[in-house]
Every structure is written in structure tokens, then in C-alpha cells.
N, CA, C and O atoms as a GROMACS GRO file, in nm:
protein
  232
    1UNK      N    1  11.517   9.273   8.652
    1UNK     CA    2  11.373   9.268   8.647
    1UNK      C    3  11.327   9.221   8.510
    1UNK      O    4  11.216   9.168   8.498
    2UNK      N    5  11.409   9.238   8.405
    2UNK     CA    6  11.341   9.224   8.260
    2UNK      C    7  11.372   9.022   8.297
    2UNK      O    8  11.276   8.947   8.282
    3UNK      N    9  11.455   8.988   8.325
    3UNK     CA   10  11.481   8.863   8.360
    3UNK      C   11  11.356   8.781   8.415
    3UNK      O   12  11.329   8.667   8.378
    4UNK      N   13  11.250   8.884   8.548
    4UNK     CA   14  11.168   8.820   8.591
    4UNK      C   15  11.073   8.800   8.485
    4UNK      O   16  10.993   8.707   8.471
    5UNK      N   17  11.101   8.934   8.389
    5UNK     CA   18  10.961   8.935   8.286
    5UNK      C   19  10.971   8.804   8.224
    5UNK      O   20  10.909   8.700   8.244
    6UNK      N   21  11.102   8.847   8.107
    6UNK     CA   22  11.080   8.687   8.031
    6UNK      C   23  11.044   8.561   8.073
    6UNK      O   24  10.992   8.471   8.008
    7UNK      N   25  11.089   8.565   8.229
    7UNK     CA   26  11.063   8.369   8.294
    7UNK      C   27  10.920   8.379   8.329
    7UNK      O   28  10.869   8.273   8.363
    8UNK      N   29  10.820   8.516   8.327
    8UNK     CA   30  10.685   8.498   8.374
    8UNK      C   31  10.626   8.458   8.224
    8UNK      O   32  10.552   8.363   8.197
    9UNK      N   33  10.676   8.552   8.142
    9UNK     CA   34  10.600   8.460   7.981
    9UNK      C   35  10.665   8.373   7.908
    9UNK      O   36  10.629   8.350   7.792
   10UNK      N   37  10.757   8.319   7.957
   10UNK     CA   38  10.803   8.149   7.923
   10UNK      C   39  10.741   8.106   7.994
   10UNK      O   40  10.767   7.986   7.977
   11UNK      N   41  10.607   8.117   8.137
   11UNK     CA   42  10.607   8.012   8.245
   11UNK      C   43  10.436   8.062   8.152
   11UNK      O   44  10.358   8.024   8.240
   12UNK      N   45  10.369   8.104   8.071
   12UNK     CA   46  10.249   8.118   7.974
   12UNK      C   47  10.234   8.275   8.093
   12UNK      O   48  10.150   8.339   8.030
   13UNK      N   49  10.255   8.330   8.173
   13UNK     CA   50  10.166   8.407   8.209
   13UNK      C   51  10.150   8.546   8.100
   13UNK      O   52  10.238   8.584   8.024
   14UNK      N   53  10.008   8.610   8.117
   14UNK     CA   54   9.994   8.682   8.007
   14UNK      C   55  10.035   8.804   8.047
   14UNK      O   56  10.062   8.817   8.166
   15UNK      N   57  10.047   8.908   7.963
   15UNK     CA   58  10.129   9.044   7.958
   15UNK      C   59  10.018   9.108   8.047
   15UNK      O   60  10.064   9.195   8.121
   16UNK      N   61   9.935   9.096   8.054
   16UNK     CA   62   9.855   9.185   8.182
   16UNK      C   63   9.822   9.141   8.327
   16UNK      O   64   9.778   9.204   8.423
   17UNK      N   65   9.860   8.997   8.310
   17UNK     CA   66   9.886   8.928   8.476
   17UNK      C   67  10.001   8.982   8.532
   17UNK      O   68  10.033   9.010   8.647
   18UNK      N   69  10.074   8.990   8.384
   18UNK     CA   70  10.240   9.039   8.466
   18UNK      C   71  10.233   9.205   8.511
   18UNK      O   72  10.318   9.242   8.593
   19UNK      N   73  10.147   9.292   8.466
   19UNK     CA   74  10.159   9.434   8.449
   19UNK      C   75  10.069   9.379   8.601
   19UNK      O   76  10.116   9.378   8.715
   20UNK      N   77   9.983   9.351   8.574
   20UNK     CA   78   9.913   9.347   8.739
   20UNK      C   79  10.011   9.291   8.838
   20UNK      O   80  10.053   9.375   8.918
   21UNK      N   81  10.045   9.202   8.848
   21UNK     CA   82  10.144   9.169   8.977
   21UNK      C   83  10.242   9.254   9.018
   21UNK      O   84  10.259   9.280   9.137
   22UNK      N   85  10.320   9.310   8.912
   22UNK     CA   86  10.421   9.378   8.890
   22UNK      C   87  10.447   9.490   9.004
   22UNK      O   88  10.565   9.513   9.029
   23UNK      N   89  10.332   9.575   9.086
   23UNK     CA   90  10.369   9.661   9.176
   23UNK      C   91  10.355   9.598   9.293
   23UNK      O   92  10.335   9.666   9.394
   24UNK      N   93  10.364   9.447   9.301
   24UNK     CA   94  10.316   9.404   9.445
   24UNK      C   95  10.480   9.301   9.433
   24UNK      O   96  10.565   9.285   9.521
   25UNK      N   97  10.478   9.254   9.309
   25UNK     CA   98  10.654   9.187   9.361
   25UNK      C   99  10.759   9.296   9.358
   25UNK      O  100  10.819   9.306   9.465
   26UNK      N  101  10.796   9.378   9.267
   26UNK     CA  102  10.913   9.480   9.287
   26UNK      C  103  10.960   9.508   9.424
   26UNK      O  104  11.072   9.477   9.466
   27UNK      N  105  10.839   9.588   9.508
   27UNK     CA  106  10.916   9.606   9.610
   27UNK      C  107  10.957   9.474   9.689
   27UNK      O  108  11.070   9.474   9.736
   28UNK      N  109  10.879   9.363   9.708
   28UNK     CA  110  10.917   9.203   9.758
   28UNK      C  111  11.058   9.233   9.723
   28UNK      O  112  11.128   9.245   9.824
   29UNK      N  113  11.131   9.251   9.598
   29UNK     CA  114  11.238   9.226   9.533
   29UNK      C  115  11.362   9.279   9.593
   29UNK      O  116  11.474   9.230   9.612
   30UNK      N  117  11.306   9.402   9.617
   30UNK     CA  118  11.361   9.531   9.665
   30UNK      C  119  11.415   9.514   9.821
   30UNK      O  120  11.523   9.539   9.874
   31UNK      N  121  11.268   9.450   9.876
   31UNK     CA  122  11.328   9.348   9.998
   31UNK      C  123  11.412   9.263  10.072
   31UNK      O  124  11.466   9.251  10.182
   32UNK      N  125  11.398   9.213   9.972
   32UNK     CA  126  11.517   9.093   9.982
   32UNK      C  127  11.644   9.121   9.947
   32UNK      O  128  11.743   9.092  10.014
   33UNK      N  129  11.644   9.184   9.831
   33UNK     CA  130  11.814   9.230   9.772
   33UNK      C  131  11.872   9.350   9.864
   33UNK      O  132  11.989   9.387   9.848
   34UNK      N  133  11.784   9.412   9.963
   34UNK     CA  134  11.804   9.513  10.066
   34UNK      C  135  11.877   9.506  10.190
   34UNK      O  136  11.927   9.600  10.251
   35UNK      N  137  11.878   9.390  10.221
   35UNK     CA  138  11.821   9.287  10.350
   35UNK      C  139  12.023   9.238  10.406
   35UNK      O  140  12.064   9.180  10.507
   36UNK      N  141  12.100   9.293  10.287
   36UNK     CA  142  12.220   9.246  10.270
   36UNK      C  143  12.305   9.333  10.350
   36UNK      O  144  12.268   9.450  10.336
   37UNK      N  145  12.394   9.323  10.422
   37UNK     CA  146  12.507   9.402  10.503
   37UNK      C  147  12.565   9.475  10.399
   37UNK      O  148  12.535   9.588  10.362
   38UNK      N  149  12.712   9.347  10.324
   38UNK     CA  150  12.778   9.440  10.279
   38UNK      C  151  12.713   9.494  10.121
   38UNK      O  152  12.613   9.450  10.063
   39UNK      N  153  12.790   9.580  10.085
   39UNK     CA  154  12.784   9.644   9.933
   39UNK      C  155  12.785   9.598   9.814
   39UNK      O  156  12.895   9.589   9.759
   40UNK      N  157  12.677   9.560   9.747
   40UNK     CA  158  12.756   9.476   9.640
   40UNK      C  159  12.618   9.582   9.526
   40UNK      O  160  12.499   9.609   9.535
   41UNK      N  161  12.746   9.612   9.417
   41UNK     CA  162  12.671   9.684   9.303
   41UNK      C  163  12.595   9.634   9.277
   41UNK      O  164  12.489   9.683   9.313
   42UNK      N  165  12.586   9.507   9.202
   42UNK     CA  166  12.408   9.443   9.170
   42UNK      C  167  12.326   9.441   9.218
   42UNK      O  168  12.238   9.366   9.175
   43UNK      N  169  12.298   9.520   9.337
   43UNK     CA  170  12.194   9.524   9.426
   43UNK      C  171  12.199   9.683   9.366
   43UNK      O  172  12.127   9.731   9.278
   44UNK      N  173  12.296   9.740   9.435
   44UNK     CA  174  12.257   9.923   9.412
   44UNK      C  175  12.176   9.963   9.262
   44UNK      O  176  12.093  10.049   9.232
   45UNK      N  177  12.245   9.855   9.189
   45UNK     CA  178  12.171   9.815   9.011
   45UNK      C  179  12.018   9.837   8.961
   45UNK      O  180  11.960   9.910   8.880
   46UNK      N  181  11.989   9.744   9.046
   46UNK     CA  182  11.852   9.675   9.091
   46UNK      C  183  11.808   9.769   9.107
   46UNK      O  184  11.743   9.829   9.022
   47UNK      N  185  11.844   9.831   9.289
   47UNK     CA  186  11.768   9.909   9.333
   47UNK      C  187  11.700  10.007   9.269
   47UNK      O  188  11.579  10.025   9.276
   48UNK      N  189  11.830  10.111   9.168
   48UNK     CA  190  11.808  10.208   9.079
   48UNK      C  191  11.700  10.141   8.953
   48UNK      O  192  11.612  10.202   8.893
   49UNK      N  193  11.733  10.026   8.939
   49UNK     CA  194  11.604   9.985   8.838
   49UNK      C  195  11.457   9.982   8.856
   49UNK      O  196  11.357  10.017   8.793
   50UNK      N  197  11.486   9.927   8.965
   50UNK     CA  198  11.324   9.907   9.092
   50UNK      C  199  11.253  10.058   9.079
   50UNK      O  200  11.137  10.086   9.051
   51UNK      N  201  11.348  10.131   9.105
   51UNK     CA  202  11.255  10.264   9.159
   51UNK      C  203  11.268  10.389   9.036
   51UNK      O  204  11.250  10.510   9.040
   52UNK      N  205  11.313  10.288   8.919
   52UNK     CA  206  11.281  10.357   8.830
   52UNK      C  207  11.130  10.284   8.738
   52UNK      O  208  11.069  10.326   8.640
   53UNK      N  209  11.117  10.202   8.795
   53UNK     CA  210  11.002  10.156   8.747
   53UNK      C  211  10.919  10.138   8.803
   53UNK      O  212  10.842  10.057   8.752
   54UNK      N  213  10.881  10.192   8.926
   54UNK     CA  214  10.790  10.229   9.010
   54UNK      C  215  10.763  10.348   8.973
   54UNK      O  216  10.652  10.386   8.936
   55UNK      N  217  10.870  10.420   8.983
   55UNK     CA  218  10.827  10.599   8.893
   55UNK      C  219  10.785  10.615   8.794
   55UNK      O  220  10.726  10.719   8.764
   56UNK      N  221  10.805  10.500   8.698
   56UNK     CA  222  10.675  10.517   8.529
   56UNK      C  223  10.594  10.468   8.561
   56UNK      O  224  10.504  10.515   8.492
   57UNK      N  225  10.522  10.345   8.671
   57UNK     CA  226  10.418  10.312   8.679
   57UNK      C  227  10.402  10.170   8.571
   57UNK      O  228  10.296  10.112   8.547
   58UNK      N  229  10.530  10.135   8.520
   58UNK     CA  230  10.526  10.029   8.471
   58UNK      C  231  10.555   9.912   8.522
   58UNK      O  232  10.544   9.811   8.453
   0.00000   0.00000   0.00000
């Protein structure tokens, strides 16, 4: 996720477009990397990242 951050303010968007979008793509994210049969840690990664940053509200 910090990955999406930096490519949203290399692409000019500003630090409060990104704080605003931010609870409407995560779960999108969460979606897609979900969506997978088998097991693969970089997802379980994610996941635990996702819903730790849904829980600060950041």
C-alpha cells in the first residue's frame, strides 16, 4: 500500500486527495488480491496491512 502512496504523489496527487480516496480503494485492493484460490503470503501480507489501516482510520 505505501507503494500505491508514493505512485499517487509521483502522479502530482495531493496528500489529502490521497487520504480521501484511500477508504474507497483499500478494500477494491483487498478485492482483488482475495479473489485468488491458492495461498500465497503476499496477499495474507497485504491483507494484514489493509486491515490494519482501516483500523487507524488512515
Amino acid at each position: 500500500m505505501g507503494e500505491m502512496k508514493v505512485e499517487a504523489l509521483e502522479a502530482k496527487f495531493k496528500d489529502f486527495e490521497i487520504k480521501e480516496e484511500w477508504p474507497r480503494i483499500a478494500p477494491l485492493v483487498l478485492a482483488v488480491v482475495s479473489d485468488r484460490t491458492e495461498f500465497d503470503i503476499a496477499t495474507h501480507e497485504l491483507k494484514g496491512l489493509l486491515a490494519e489501516e482501516l483500523e487507524d482510520g488512515d
